[in-house]
LUMZA-565284 format. One line per 4 residues: number of its first residue (from 1); their letters; for each residue z, y negated, x negated of C-alpha. Coordinates in steps of 0.2 Angstrom, whole numbers, plus 5000, padded with zeros to 4 digits. Example, Ala and Ser with C-alpha at 12.3 -4.5 7.8 and 13.67 -1.06 7.14 Angstrom:
! residues 2
1 = as = 5039:5022:4938  5036:5005:4932
This chain:
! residues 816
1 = xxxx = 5508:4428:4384  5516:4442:4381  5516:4462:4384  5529:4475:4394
5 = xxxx = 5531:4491:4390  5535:4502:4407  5539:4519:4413  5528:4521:4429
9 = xxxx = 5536:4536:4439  5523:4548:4437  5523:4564:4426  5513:4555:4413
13 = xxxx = 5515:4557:4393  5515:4539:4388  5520:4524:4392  5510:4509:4399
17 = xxxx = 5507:4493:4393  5504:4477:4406  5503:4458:4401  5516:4447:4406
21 = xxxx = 5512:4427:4407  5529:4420:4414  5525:4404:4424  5517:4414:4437
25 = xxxx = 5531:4422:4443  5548:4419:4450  5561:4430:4441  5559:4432:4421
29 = xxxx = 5556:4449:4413  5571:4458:4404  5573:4475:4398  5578:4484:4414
33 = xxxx = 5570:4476:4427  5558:4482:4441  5540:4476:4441  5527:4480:4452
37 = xxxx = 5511:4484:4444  5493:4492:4446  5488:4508:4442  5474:4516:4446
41 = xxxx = 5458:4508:4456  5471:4500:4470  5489:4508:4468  5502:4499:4464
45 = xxxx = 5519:4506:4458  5536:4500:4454  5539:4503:4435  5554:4498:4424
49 = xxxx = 5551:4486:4409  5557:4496:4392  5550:4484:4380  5543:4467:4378
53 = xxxx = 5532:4461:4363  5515:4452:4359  5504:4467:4352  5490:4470:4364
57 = xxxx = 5485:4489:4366  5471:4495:4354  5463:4508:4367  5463:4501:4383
61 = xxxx = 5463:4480:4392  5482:4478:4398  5482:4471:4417  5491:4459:4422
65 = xxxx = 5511:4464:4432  5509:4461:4449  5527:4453:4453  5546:4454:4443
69 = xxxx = 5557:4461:4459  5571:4460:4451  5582:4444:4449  5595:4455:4437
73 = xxxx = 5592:4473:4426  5596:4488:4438  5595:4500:4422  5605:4499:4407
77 = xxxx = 5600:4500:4388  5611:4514:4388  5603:4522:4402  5584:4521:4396
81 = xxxx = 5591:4528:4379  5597:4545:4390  5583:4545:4398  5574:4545:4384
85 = xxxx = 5584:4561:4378  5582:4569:4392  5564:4567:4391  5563:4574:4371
89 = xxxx = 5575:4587:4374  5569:4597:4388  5551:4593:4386  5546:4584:4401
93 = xxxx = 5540:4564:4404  5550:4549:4406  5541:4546:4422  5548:4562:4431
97 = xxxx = 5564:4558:4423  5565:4542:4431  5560:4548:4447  5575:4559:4447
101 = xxxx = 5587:4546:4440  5582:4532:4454  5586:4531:4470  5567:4533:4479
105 = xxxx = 5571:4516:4488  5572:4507:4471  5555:4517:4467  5542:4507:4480
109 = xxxx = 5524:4514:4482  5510:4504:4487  5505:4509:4506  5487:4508:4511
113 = xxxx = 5484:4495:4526  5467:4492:4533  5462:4474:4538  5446:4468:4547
117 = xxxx = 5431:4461:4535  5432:4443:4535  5413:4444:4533  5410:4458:4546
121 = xxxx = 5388:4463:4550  5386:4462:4568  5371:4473:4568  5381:4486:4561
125 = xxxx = 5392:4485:4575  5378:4492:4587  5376:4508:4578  5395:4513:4576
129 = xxxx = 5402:4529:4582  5419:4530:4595  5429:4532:4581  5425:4515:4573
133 = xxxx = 5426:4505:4590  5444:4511:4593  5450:4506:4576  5439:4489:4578
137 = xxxx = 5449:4487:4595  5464:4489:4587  5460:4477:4575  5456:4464:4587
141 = xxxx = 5475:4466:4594  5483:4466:4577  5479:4459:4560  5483:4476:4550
145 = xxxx = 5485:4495:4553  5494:4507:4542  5488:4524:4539  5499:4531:4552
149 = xxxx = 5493:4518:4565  5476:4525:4563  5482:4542:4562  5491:4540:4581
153 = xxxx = 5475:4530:4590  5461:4544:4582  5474:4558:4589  5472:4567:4570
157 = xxxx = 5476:4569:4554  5462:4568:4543  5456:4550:4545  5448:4545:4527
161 = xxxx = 5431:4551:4530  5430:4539:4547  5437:4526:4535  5426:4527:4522
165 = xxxx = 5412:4528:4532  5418:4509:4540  5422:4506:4522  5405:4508:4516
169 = xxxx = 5397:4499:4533  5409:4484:4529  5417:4485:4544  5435:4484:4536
173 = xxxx = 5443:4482:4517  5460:4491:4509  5472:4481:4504  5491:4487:4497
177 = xxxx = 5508:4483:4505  5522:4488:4494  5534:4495:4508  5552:4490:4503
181 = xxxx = 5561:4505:4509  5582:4497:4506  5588:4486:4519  5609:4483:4517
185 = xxxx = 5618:4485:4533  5623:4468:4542  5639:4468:4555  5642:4454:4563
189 = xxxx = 5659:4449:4565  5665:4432:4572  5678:4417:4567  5685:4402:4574
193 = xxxx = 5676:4385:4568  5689:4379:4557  5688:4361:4564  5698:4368:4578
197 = xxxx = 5713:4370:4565  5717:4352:4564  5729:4347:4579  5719:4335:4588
201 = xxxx = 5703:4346:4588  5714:4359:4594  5721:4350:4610  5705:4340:4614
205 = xxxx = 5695:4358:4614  5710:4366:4626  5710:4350:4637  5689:4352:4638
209 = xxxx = 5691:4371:4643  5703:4369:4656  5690:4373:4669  5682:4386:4660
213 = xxxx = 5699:4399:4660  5691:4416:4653  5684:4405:4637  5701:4395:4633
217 = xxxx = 5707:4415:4636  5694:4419:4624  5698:4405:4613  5718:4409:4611
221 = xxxx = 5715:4427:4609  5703:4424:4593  5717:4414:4588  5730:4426:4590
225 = xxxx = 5719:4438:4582  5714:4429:4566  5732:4430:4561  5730:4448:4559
229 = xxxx = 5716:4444:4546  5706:4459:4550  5687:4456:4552  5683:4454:4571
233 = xxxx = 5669:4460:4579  5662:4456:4596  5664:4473:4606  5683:4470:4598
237 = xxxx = 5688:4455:4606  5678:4463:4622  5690:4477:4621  5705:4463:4618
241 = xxxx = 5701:4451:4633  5692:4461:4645  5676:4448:4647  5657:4447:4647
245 = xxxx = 5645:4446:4633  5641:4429:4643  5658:4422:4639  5658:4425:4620
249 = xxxx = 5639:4418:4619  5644:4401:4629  5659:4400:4615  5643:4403:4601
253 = xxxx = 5632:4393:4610  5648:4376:4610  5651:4382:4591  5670:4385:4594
257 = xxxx = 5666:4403:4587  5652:4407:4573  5644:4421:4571  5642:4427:4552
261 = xxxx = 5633:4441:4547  5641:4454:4532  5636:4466:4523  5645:4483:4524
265 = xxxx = 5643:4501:4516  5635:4515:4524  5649:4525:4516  5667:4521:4523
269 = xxxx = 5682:4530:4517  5696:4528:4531  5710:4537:4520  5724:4525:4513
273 = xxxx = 5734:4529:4497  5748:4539:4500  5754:4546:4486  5760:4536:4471
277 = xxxx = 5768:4548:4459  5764:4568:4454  5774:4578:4448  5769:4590:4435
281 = xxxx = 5777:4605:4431  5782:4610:4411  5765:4619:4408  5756:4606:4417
285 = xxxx = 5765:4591:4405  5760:4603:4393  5740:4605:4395  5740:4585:4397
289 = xxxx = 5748:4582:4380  5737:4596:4371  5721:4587:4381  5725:4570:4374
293 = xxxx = 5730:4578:4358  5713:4588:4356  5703:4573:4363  5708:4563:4348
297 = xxxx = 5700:4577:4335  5686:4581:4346  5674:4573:4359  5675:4590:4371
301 = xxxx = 5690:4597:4376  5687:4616:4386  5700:4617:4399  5703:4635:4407
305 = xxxx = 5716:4635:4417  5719:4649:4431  5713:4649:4448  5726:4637:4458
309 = xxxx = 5736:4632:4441  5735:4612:4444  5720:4606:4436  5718:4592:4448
313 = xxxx = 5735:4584:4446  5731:4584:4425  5713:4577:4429  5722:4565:4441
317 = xxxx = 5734:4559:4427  5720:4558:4414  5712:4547:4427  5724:4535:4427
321 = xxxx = 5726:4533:4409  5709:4528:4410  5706:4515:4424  5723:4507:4417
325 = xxxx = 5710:4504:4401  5697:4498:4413  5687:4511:4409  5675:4524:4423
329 = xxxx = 5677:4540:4427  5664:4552:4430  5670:4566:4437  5655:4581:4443
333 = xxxx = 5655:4594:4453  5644:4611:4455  5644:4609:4476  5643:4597:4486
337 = xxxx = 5655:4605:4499  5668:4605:4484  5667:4585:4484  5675:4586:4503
341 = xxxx = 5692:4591:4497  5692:4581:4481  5688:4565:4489  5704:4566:4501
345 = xxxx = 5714:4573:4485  5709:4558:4473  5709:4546:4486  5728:4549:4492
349 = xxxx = 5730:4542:4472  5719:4529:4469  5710:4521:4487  5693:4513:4490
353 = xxxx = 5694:4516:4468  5684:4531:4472  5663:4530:4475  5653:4548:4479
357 = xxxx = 5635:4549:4474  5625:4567:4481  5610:4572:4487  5618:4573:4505
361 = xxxx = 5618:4557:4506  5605:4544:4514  5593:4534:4502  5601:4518:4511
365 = xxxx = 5618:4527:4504  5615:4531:4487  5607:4513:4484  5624:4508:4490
369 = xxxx = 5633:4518:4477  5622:4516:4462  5623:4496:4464  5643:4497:4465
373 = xxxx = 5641:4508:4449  5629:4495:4442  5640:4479:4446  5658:4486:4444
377 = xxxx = 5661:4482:4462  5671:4494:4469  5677:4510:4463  5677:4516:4444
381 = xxxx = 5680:4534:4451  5662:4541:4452  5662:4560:4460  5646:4568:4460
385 = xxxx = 5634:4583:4460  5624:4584:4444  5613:4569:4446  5624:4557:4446
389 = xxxx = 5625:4557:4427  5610:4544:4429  5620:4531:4436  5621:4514:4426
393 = xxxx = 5639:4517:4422  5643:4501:4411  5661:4507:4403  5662:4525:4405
397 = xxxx = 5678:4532:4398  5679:4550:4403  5667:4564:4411  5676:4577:4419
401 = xxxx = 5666:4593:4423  5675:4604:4434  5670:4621:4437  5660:4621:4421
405 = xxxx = 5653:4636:4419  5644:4635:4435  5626:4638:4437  5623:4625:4449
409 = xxxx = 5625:4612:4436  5606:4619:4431  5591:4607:4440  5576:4621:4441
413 = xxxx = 5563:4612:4449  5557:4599:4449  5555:4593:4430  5567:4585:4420
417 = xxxx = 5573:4603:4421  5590:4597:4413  5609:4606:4413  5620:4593:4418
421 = xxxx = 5634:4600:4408  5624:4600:4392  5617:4581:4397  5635:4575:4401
425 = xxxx = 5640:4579:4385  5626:4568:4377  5628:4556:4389  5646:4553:4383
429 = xxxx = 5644:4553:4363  5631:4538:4369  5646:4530:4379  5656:4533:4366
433 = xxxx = 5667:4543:4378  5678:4559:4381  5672:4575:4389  5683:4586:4400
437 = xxxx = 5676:4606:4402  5687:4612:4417  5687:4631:4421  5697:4646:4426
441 = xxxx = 5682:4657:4419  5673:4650:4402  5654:4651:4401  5651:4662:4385
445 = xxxx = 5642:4645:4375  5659:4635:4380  5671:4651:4371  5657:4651:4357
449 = xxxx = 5659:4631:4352  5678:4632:4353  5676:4647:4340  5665:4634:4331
453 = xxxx = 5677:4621:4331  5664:4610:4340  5677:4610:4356  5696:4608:4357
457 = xxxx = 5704:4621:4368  5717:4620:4380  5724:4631:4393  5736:4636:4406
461 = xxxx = 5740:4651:4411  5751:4652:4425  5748:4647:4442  5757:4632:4449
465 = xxxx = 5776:4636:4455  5775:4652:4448  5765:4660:4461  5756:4678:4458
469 = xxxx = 5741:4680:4454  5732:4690:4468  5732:4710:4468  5714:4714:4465
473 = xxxx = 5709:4735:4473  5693:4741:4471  5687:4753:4486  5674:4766:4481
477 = xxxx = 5660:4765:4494  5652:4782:4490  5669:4791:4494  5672:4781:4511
481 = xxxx = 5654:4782:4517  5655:4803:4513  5673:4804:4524  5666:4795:4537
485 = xxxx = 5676:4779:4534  5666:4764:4537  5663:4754:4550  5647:4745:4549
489 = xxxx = 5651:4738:4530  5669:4737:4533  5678:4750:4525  5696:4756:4535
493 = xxxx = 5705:4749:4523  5698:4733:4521  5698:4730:4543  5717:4737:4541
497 = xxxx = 5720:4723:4526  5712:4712:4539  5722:4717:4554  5740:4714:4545
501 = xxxx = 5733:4698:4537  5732:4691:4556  5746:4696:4563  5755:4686:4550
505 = xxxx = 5747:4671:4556  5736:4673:4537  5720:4668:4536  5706:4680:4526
509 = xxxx = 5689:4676:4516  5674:4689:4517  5661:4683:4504  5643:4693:4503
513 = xxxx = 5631:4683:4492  5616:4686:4504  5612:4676:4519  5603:4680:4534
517 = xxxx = 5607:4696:4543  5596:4710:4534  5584:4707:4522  5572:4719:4526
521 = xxxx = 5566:4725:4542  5557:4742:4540  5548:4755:4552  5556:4772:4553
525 = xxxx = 5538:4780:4556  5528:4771:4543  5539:4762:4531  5531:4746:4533
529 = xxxx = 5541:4730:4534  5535:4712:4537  5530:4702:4523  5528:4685:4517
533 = xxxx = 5509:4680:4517  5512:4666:4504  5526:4676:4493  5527:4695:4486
537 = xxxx = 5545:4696:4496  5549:4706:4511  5553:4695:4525  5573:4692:4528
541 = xxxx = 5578:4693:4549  5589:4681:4556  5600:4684:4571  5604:4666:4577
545 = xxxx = 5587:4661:4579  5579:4680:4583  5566:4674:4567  5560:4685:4552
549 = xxxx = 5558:4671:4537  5554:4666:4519  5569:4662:4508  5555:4657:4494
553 = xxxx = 5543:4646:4505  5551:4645:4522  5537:4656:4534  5542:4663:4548
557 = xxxx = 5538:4672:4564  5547:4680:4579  5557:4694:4574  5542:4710:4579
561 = xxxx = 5548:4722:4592  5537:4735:4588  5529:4740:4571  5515:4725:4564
565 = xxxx = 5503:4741:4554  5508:4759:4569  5516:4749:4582  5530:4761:4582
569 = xxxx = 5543:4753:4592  5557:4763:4580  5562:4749:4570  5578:4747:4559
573 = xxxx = 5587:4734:4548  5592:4738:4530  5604:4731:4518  5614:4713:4525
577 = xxxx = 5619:4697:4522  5632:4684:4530  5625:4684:4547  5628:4702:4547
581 = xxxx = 5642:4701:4542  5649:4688:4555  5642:4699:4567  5651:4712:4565
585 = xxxx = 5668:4705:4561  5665:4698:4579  5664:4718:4585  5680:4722:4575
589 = xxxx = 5690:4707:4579  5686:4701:4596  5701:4690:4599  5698:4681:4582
593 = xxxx = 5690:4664:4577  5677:4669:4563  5664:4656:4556  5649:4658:4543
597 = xxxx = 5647:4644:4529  5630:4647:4521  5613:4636:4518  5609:4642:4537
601 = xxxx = 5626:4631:4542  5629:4619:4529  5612:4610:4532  5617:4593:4539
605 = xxxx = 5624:4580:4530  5644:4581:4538  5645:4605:4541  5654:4605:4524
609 = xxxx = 5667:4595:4528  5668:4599:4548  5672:4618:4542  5683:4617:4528
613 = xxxx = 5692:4602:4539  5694:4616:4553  5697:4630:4542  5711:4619:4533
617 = xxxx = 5719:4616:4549  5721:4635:4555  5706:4630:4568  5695:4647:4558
621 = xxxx = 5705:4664:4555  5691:4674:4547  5677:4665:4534  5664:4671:4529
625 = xxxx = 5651:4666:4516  5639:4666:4500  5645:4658:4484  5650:4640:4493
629 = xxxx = 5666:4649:4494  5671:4652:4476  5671:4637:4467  5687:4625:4467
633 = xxxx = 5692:4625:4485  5709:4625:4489  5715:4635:4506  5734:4637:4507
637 = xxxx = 5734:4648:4521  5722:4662:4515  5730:4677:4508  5717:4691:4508
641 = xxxx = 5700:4689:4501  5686:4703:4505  5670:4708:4494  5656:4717:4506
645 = xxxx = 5648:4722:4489  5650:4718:4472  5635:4730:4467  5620:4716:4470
649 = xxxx = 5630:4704:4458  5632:4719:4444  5613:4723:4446  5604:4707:4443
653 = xxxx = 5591:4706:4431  5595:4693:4420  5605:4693:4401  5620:4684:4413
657 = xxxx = 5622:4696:4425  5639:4704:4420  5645:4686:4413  5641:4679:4430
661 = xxxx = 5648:4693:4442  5665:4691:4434  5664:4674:4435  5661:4674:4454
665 = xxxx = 5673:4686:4458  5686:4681:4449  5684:4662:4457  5684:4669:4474
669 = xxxx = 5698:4680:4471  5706:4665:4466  5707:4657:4485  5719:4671:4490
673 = xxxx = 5739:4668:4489  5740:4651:4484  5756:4648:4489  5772:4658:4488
677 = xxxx = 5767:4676:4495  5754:4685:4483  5737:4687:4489  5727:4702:4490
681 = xxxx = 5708:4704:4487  5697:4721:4490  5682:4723:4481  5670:4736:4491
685 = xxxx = 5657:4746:4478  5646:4761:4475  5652:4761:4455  5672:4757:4455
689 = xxxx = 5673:4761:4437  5661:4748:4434  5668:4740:4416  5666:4722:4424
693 = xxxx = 5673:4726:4440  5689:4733:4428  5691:4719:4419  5693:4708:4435
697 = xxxx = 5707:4718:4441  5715:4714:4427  5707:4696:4422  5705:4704:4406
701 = xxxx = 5691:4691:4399  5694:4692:4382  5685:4711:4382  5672:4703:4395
705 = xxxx = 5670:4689:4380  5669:4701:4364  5655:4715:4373  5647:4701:4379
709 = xxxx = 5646:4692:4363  5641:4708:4354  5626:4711:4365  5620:4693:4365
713 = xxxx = 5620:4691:4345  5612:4711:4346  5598:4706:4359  5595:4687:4351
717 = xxxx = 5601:4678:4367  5611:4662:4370  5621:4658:4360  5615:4663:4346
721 = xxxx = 5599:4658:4349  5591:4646:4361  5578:4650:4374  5561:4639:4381
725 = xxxx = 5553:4649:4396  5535:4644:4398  5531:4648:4416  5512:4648:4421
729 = xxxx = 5506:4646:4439  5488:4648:4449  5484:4653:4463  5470:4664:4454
733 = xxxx = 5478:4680:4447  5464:4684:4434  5466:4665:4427  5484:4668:4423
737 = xxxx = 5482:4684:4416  5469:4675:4405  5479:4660:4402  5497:4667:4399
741 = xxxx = 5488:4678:4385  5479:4665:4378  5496:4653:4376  5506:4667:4369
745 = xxxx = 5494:4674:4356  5494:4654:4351  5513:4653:4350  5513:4671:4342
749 = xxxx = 5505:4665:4326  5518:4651:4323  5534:4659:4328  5532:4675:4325
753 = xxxx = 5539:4689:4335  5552:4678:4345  5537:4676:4358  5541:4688:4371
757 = xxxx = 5527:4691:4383  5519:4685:4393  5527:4697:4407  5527:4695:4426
761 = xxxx = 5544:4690:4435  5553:4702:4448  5543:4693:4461  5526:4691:4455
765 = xxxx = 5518:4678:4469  5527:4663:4476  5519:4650:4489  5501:4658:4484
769 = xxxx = 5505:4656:4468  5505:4669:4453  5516:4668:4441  5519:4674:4423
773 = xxxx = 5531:4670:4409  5533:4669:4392  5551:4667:4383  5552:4658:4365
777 = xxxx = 5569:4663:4355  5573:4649:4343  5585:4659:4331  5599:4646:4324
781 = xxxx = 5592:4642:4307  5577:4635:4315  5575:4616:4316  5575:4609:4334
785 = xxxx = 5564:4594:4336  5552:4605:4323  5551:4618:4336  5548:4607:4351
789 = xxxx = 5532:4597:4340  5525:4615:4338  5528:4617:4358  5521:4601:4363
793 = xxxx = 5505:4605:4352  5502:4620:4360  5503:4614:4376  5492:4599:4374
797 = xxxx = 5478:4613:4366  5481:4624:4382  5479:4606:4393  5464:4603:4383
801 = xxxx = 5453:4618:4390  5443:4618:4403  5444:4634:4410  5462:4631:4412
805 = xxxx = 5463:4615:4419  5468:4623:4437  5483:4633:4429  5499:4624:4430
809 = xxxx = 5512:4624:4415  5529:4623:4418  5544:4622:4403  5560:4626:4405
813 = xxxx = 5572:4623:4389  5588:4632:4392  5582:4640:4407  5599:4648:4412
């Protein structure tokens, strides 16, 4: 006998230990391995075996694992040892890790069905309400119903009370099905019977089919075909010979041609390799000899190379040097719309080498991927949004982070709240591999390790070919709006930039990081303005739909033609956002073809790549958009780029504000004039002489580096010290109050005054909840893991009380 040690996925702070007793099941248990198990009264849950032993658990009577549904590991030993990091670094459970790491078809849940009582009381039967003779009917007909069988024949949703009632009567009984969700796809394709190969099968078979013309036609075409040694499928050869399903099925039927069944991927990638050979410039050959040189002292290399200066093609070559080895790549990406362009790019070079693994993809899908990842079966090229650093990568060489000082690579909710950047790094020490941090602009932490030594640090500085770096002109909202020189947002000079741009046959960008068309409707004789009922936020109208909705929880109405408090009918719009924005340059530019690529447009699985494919193609004169825009897509045709306003990026409230604005608008300046002619990006704003906006006409970020370094190590932020934000939600706003004082007076008498709070957020109610934060400092002299023991103590003494137990507790290490 023995006993399993499983992660169960479910936010849970321990492990679970089941007993194991080998002969009654068909697969053996290995670390790894899927098993299903019970837990709970009647639940059963996939879990993943971690450890195997014979110590029985002191407090509680191990149950027995249901079934092992695995006939070979689906996690590695090096993958449970991450996880396991994951879980110890940003304080959250190996469950929820897990969940997050595993494709939701690998993680089956038991499903409730309801079955008949075998030993059923007919004089119960007499005194049953409508309810319980329809289920009891449907019973009769079939031997099971599922909870939404039941749902459907009542006509509502809450059916538990009419089933606990038949429960208690013993009318029916629960049982649990698990419900395996991944089903591979099967093509049929069909061969010839190779019997008919030898020569005197063959002319026997011809003479036989002499009066049957349309299947010996059939039957020399599947020959003519097989020579092409493509796979051939039946609506093919109905193409090829022009005859029924009737013919093919009496050639099936005779056995001349079998039918087989294959399994194919969900995801196919059409493109064949076309280039062989790149070839890189001086500075290019440069940067890849300094790379492989830094990468032999260090495990990190920090790459900033300028916007449009060839990062790709050294990436590409790195690539190669790698999967020469037999080694994988990892290479991750900020935005899924950036992994459009880089599939075509990396496929051109390396073929079906290349696998994608995001969230846009089906659960069916990313099965698909993870098991090609798991068994080395096709591709060792693996591009992917941040949670693809959980694939069971079996000889990882390289991680390539492009874009590294994007924000995106931060998960916020739900828990393991990680930053992939951070994790990839770790990840690869483990894998004993090499890390790639590509950027044009640096996060202020990457600069800071490469001052530490922690990080070699290459760079290239000039644009490939030679080509300018775009002419970057700030307009000075204030002075245009007081001579009368505005156009909706659009200033003269920036519709006159626009104007030239398309006679050339140029295209132009016009990036506002708001979407929607206003964000607050307001009432010009009250002031009121529509809010949400579940969140403190005004609500934001949309256009395309005629809506006024949520950006925080999703309510929405009709857009309100006269006031919701007076009933004033005098109702205006004020600020904007993308939709606006596209609205208007309609007005302008009539003639013109202007798309919008936002979260509004971008929702289904294939609007990335439909737009950028058009707008590559010339099909799109004008884009406009939020942030999508900015990071790492390459547009050879645009040569002017346009900022609405730079002022809502300047005026955020958060320590990253002024990092992050030049950041963004140095990356979206860095679309225009990619090729020979220069490109030109305005800037619209209230404060021109902004010191940030300054430093962006000039890509001056050594001075955005030093003033930001010197306020950071002033104010006690990142990276000089680390932050934990302890975020407390309830739908009772007195609870919180009581709560969020009662944690940080707790964390105030062990660290001191690095607890700051507790404080209410910008917006102080989301979903119905209240919320309030507290932020920890840990200066750099403190111990880590020392820090986190006091943490987690605190947390299970808050967990502990009763009058708290409603208040829910979220941790966010690193929260930026």
């Amino acid at each position: 006998m023995q006993f399993v040690d499983v992660i169960l996925p479910l936010a849970l702070p321990k492990r679970f230990t089941y007993v194991f007793e080998a002969h009654n099941y068909d697969f053996k248990i290995e670390i790894g391995k899927r098993v299903a198990v019970q837990f709970g009264k009647r639940k059963i849950y996939t879990a993943i075996v971690v450890n195997i032993h014979h110590n029985p658990p002191q407090s509680y009577e191990a149950k027995p694992i249901e079934d092992v549904l695995d006939q070979t590991p689906i996690l590695t030993q090096l993958q449970l040892k991450f996880f396991k990091w994951i879980s110890d670094y940003y304080l959250c459970n190996e469950g929820e890790v897990l969940r997050a790491a595993l494709p939701s078809a690998f993680l089956l849940e038991s499903e409730t069905i309801i079955e008949k009582h075998p030993e059923i009381n007919q004089n119960e039967i007499e005194s049953i309400s409508d309810h319980h003779i329809l289920i009891l009917d449907a019973l009769d007909m079939q031997s099971s119903l599922k909870l939404s069988d039941v749902m459907s024949i009542l006509g509502k949703k809450t059916v538990f009370p009419v089933l606990n009632e038949m429960l208690g009567k013993n009318l029916i009984v629960f049982n649990q099905e698990l419900n395996r969700q991944y089903k591979p796809k099967l093509i049929k394709y069909l061969r010839l019977n190779s019997v008919y190969y030898q020569q005197q099968k063959f002319e026997d078979l011809l003479e036989s089919l002499n009066r049957a013309k349309k299947q010996k036609e059939v039957f020399m075409k599947m020959i003519a075909l097989e020579t092409t040694k493509k796979p051939i499928t039946k609506t093919k050869l109905k193409q090829e010979t022009g005859v029924s399903d009737a013919v093919i099925k009496a050639l099936i039927d005779k056995a001349i041609i079998i039918e087989e069944e294959k399994q194919q991927d969900r995801v196919q990638f059409t493109t064949e390799v076309t280039s062989h050979h790149i070839q890189l410039s001086y500075l290019q050959e440069k940067a890849l000899n300094d790379i492989k040189f830094g990468l032999e002292a260090k495990d990190v290399c920090l790459f900033q190379g300028v916007t449009s200066s060839g990062k790709t093609e050294v990436y590409i070559k790195l690539i190669e040097a790698q999967i020469a080895t037999g080694k994988q790549v990892l290479y991750l990406l900020p935005e899924i719309a950036l992994t459009t362009q880089l599939i075509t790019r990396l496929q051109n070079y390396f073929g079906d080498q290349v696998v994608v693994f995001h969230s846009k993809f089906s659960v069916n899908e990313r099965v698909e991927a993870y098991n090609h990842v798991l068994n080395q079966s096709k591709g060792r090229i693996i591009i992917g949004a941040r949670s693809s650093i959980f694939l069971p990568f079996q000889n990882l060489g390289l991680i390539i982070v492009d874009e590294s000082h994007e924000t995106s690579f931060k998960q916020y909710d739900p828990a393991p709240r990680y930053q992939a950047r951070d994790a990839a790094i770790v990840l690869a020490q483990f894998s004993k591999a090499k890390v790639i941090l590509g950027t044009a602009t640096p996060s202020i932490e990457s600069i800071y390790n490469v001052k530490q030594k922690k990080y070699a640090y290459v760079t290239l500085t000039k644009r490939f070919g030679n080509v300018l770096f775009p002419k970057i002109n700030i307009i000075d909202l204030q002075e245009r709006y007081k001579k009368k020189k505005m156009k909706g947002h659009f200033s003269e000079d920036l519709i006159l930039k626009i104007q030239e741009t398309l006679k050339l046959g140029e295209q132009v960008i016009l990036f506002q990081n708001r979407r929607g068309y206003s964000p607050i409707l307001e009432c010009n004789s009250c002031g009121n303005s529509p809010q949400c009922p579940n969140c403190d936020v005004s609500l934001t109208y949309h256009k395309h739909n005629n809506t006024l909705r949520c950006h925080y929880c999703g309510y929405h109405i009709a857009m309100q033609i006269k006031c919701m408090a007076c009933g004033s009918k005098d109702l205006s719009t004020k600020g904007f956002g993308t939709e606006q924005i596209e609205v208007e340059a309609k007005a302008l530019f009539p003639e013109v073809n202007i798309k919008r690529m936002d979260l509004d447009t971008t929702r289904s699985k294939n609007a990335y790549g439909n737009l950028i494919t058009e707008f590559e193609q010339g099909e799109i004169d004008i884009l406009v958009g939020t942030q999508m825009l900015s990071k790492g897509l390459d547009f050879r045709d645009v040569s002017l780029v346009g900022v609405l306003n730079a002022d809502s990026l300047l005026n955020f409230p958060d320590f990253r504000a002024h990092e992050r604005c030049f950041q963004l608008l140095t990356q979206v300046a860095g679309r225009a004039g990619r090729t020979q002619k220069q490109g030109e990006v305005l800037i619209q704003s209230f404060n021109p002489h902004h010191q940030v906006l300054q430093q962006v006409t000039t890509y001056n970020y050594k001075q955005l580096y030093k003033e930001q370094l010197y306020d950071r190590k002033h104010f006690k932020y990142p990276p000089y010290f680390r932050l934990v934000r302890f975020t407390l939600k309830s739908k009772d706003f007195n609870r919180v109050n009581e709560a969020s004082t009662w944690l940080a007076t707790y964390y105030r008498q062990v660290f001191k005054e690095q607890v700051l709070g507790p404080e209410f957020p910008p917006i102080l109610r989301i979903r119905n909840m209240y919320h309030k934060n507290i932020l920890l400092k840990i200066p750099p002299h403190h111990s880590l893991s020392k820090t986190k023991v006091y943490i987690n103590k605190g947390r299970d003494k808050f967990e502990a009380i009763g009058a708290f137990k409603s208040i829910r507790l979220i941790i966010d290490v690193d929260p930026y």
